[in-house]
TORMIGU-62766 format. One line per 3 residues: number of its first residue (from 1); their letters; for each residue x negated, y negated, z negated of C-alpha. Coordinates in steps of 0.05 Angstrom, whole numbers, plus 5000, padded with zeros to 4 digits. Each point is the difference from the previous one (the first is absolute). Layout:
<nodes>
NUM> a> X/Y/Z ~ ... .
</nodes>
This chain:
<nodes>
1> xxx> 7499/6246/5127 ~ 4960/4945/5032 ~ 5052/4993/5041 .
4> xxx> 5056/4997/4950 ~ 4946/4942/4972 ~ 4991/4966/5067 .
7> xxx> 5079/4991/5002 ~ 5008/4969/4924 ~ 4944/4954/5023 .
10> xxx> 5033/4979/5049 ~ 5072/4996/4968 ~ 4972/4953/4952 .
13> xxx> 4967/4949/5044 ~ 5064/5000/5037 ~ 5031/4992/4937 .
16> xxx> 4958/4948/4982 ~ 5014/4961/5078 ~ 5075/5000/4984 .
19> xxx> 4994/4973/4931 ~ 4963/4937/5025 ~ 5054/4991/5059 .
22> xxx> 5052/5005/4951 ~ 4968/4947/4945 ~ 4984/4954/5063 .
25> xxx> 5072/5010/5023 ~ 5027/4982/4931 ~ 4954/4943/4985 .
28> xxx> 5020/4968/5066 ~ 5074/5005/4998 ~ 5037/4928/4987 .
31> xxx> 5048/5000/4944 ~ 5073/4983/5013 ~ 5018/4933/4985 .
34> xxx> 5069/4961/5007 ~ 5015/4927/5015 ~ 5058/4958/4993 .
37> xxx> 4991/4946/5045 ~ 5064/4950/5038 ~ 5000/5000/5070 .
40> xxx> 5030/4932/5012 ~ 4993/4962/4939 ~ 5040/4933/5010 .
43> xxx> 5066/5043/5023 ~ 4998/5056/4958 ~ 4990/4950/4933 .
46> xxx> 5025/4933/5020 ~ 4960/4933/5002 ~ 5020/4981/4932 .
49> xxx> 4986/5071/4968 ~ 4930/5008/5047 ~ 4982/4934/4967 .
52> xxx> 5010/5028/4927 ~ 4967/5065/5014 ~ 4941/4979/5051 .
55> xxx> 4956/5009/4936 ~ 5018/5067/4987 ~ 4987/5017/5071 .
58> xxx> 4935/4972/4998 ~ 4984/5034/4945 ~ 5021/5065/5029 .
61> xxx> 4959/4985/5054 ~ 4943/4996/4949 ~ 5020/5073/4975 .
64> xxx> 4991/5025/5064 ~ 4937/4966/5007 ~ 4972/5024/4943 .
67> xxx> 5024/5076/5017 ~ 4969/4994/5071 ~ 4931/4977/4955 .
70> xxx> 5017/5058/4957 ~ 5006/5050/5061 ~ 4939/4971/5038 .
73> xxx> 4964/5017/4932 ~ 5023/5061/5000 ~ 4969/5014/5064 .
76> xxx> 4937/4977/4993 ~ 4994/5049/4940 ~ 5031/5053/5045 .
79> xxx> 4943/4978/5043 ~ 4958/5012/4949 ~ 5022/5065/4976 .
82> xxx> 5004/5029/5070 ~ 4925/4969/5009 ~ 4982/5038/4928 .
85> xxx> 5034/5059/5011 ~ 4971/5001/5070 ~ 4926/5003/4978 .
88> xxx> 5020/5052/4947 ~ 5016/5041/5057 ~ 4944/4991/5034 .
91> xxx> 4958/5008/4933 ~ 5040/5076/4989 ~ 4996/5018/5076 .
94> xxx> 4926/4989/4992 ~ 5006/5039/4938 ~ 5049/5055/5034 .
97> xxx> 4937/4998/5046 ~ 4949/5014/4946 ~ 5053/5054/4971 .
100> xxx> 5008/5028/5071 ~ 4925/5011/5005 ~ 5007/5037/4944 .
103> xxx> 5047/5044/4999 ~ 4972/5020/5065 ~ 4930/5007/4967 .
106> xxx> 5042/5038/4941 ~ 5047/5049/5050 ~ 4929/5023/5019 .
109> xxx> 4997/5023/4928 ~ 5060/5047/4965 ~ 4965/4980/4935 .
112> xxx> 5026/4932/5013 ~ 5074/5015/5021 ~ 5029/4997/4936 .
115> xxx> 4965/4938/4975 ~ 5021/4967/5066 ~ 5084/5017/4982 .
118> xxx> 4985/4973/4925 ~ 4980/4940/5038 ~ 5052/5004/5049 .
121> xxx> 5054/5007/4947 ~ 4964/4944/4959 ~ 4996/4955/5069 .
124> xxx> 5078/5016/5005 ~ 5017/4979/4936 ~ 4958/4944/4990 .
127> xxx> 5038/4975/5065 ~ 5072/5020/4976 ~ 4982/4960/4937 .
130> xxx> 4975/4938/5044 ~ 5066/5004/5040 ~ 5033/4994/4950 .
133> xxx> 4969/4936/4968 ~ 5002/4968/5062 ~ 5076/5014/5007 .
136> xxx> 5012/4986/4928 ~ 4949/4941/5012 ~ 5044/4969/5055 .
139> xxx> 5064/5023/4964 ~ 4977/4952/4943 ~ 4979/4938/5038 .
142> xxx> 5051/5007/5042 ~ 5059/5003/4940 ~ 4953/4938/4972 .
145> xxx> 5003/4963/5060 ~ 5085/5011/5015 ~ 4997/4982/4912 .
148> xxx> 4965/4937/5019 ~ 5045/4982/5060 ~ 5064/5019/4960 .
151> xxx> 4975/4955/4946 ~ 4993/4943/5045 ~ 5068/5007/5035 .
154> xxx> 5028/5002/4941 ~ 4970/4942/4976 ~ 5022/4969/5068 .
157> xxx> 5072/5020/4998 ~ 5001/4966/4923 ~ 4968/4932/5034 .
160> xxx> 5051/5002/5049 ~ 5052/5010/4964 ~ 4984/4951/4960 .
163> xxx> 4983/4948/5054 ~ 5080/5020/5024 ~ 5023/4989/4938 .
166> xxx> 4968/4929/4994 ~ 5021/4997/5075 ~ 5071/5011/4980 .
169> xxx> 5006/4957/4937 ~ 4979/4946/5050 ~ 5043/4998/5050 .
172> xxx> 5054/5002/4950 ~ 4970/4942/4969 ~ 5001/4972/5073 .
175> xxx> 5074/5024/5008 ~ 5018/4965/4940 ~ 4959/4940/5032 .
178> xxx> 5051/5000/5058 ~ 5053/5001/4956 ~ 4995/4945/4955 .
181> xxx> 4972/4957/5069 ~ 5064/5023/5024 ~ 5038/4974/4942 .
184> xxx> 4964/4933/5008 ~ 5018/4995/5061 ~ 5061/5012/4994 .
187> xxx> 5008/4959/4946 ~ 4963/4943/5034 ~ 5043/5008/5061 .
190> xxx> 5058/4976/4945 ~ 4960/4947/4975 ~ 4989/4974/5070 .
193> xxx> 5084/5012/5021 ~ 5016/4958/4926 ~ 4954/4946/5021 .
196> xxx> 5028/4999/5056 ~ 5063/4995/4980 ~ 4972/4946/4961 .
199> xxx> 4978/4971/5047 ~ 5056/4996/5050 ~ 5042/4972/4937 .
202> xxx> 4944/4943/4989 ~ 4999/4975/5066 ~ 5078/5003/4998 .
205> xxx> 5001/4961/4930 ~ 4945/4953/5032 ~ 5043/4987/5055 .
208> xxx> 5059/4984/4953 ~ 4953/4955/4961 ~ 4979/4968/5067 .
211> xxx> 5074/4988/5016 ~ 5007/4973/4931 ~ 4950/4966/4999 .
214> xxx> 5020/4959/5063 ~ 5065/5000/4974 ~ 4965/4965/4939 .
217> xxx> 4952/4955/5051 ~ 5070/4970/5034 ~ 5037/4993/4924 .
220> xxx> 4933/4959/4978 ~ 4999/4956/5061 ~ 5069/4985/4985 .
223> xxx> 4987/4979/4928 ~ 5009/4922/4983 ~ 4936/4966/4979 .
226> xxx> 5046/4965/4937 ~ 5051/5014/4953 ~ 5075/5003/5026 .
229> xxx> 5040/4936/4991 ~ 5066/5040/4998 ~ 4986/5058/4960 .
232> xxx> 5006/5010/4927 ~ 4947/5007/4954 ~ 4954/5068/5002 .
235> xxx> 4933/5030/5017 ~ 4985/4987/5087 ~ 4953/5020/5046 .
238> xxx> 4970/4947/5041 ~ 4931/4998/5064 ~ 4961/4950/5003 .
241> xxx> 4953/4993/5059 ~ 4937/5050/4996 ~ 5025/5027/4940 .
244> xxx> 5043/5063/4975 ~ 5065/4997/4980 ~ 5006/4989/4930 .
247> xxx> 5058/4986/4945 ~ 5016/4946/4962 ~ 5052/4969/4956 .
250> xxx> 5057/4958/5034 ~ 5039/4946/4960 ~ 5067/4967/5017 .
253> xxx> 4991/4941/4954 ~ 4980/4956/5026 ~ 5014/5045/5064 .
256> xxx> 4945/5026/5054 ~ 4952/4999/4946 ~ 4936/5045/5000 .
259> xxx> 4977/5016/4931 ~ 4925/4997/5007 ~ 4982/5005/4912 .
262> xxx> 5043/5017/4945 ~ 4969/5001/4934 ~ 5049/5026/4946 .
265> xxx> 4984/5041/4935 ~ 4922/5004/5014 ~ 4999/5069/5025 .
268> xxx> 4957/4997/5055 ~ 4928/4965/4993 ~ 4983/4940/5036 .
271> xxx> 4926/4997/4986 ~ 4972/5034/5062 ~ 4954/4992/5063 .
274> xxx> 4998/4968/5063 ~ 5020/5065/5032 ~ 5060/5007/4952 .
277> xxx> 5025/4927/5018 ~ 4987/5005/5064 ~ 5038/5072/5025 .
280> xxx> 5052/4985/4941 ~ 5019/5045/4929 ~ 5046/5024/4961 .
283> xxx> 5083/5021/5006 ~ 5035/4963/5046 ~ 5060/5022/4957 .
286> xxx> 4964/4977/4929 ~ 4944/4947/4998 ~ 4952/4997/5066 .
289> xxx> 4965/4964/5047 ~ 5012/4994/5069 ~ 4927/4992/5027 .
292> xxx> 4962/4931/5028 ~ 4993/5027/5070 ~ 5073/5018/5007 .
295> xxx> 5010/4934/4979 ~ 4954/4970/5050 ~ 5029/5036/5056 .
298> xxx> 5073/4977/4981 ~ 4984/4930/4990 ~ 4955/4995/5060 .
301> xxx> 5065/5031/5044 ~ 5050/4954/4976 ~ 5019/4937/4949 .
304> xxx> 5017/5024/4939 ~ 5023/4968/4935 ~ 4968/5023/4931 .
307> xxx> 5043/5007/4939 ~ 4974/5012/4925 ~ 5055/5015/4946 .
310> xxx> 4985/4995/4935 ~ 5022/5034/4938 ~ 4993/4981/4921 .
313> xxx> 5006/5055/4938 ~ 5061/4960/4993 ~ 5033/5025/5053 .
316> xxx> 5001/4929/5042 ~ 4970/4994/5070 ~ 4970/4940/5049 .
319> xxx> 4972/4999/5060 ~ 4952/4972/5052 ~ 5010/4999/5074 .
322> xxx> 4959/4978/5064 ~ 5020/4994/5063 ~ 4930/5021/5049 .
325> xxx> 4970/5056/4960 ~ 4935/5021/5035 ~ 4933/5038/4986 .
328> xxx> 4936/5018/5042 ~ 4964/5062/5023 ~ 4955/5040/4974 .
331> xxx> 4940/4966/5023 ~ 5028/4937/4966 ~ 5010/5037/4934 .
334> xxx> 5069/4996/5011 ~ 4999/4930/4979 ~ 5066/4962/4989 .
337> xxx> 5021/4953/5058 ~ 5063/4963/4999 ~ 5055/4990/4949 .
340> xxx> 5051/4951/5023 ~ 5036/4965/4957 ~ 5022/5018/4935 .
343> xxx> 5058/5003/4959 ~ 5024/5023/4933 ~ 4991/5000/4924 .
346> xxx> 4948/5046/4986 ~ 4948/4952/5024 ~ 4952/4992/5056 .
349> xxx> 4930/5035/4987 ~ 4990/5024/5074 ~ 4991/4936/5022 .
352> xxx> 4938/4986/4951 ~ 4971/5066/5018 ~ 5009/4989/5071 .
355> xxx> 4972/4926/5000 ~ 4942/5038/4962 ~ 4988/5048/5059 .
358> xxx> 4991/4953/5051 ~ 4959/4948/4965 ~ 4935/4990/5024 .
361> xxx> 4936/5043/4961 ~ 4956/4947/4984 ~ 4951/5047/4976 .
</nodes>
């Protein structure tokens, strides 16, 4: 019998010796964990998709992080647990002890045998009962801690999917981008192929112009600088030196004449500045004036004789003629200079006004 004691002593510290090496075993296993990580991350995605999805690589590198934290943590409070459950061993081996001494005390004693199976059975099922709320103890944190981790990859997947989603709507906005810069271009590349078309048929219509234009140059330099003698009456083009060509009315009788005023049906006005009278107004074909300085320049280059016909409501005429019609510059106000003589029947008032211009200011 004490033997049969000795032995269920001894089965249940030995019990009790493999119970702890299994829990330490358990506690100190690492769970399994899977990563999804790229190798070579600029060939397997492309520089232009790496640049899109560097964030979401970053932030799976925080993930990772933050399950590395997670794992330390866990064991430090493995280390703690083994450090606990290590002093609870050595707190029931030193009560094992206690028991040991006595039992042996109480296998002395047969009174005492069946107290000491009651406690034995007790002991065993007080253990059983702690082995099984240490299992269900780590079953529970354990299904807590994979709920927890689930969670947050879950939540992760979501944020990256999202993030690819935004990822994707903008680099079809960039696509698009391409496009339409495309389009401009292309469109701009037309532009620049009209212009130059236009261009090219510019500088050929300048040079045309040029040609004409010299064409012109020699036609000008070949104009008289009077009214034709032998050609009938009409509208001519005349160059005077230092000025444009200009037109002006040509009269066959008498012949060679230039007509310089005509003043008909009081169309035009004849009230106007020194700038009018002195660059000229009005229609050359209708009532004008043929200008002071144009004047000037074509009395300076040659003799000329000055003829004014007049005409009554009554449908007679006379005239006045000199024979050295001259005026000034400018800078001498255009002032008349010479007449000649006169003849006529319409009377001589030049010849007053001109005696008036060269008298003396006595003022």
């Amino acid at each position: 019998m004490e033997h049969l004691n000795m032995l269920r002593l001894l089965s249940y510290l030995l019990g009790l010796f493999i119970f702890t090496s299994v829990q330490g075993g358990i506690a100190s296993n690492p769970k399994d964990q899977s990563l999804c990580v790229l190798q070579d991350e600029p060939r397997q995605c492309g520089s232009f998709c790496l640049a899109a999805l560097n964030p979401l690589f970053d932030h799976s590198r925080n993930i990772r992080k933050r399950l590395d934290e997670i794992e330390a943590g866990q064991k430090d409070l493995q280390a703690g647990l083994d450090s606990r459950l290590k002093l609870a061993e050595e707190q029931q081996m030193a009560v094992n002890s206690e028991i040991k001494n006595q039992l042996q005390e109480l296998i002395t004693k047969k009174d005492f045998v069946n107290s000491i199976q009651a406690l034995q059975a007790k002991l065993d099922a007080r253990f059983d009962r702690m082995e099984e709320f240490r299992t269900m103890k780590i079953t529970a944190d354990a299904n807590d801690e994979l709920k927890i981790q689930i969670n947050t990859l879950k939540d992760t997947i979501k944020d990256l999917q999202s993030k690819l989603k935004i990822s994707d709507g903008q680099t079809k906005n960039k696509e698009d981008i391409l496009n339409v810069k495309e389009k401009h271009l292309k469109n701009r590349d037309e532009q620049i192929s009209t212009l130059t078309t236009q261009i090219e048929a510019t500088e050929k219509t300048k040079s045309e112009l040029s040609s004409q234009f010299s064409e012109l140059r020699k036609t000008d330099d070949n104009l008289p600088d009077s009214c034709p003698s032998d050609s009938p009456n009409g509208i001519y083009q005349i160059k005077l030196r230092g000025l444009k060509p200009f037109e002006v009315p040509c009269a066959t009788s008498p012949p060679g004449w230039t007509v310089i005023q005509r003043r008909m049906d009081g169309s035009e006005n004849f009230k106007r500045q020194w700038h009018d009278y002195k660059y000229g107004f009005g229609n050359v074909r209708g009532e004008f004036f043929i200008g002071l300085e144009k004047l000037h320049r074509m009395t300076e280059a040659r003799p000329h004789e000055l003829y004014i016909k007049l005409g009554n409501v009554n449908g007679s005429t006379s005239y006045a003629q000199y024979d050295d019609f001259k005026i000034g510059s400018e800078e001498e106000a255009y002032k008349l200079k010479t007449l000649g003589n006169y003849s006529g029947e319409a009377g001589d008032s030049l010849t007053y006004i001109l005696s008036m211009e060269n008298t003396p200011n006595m003022a």
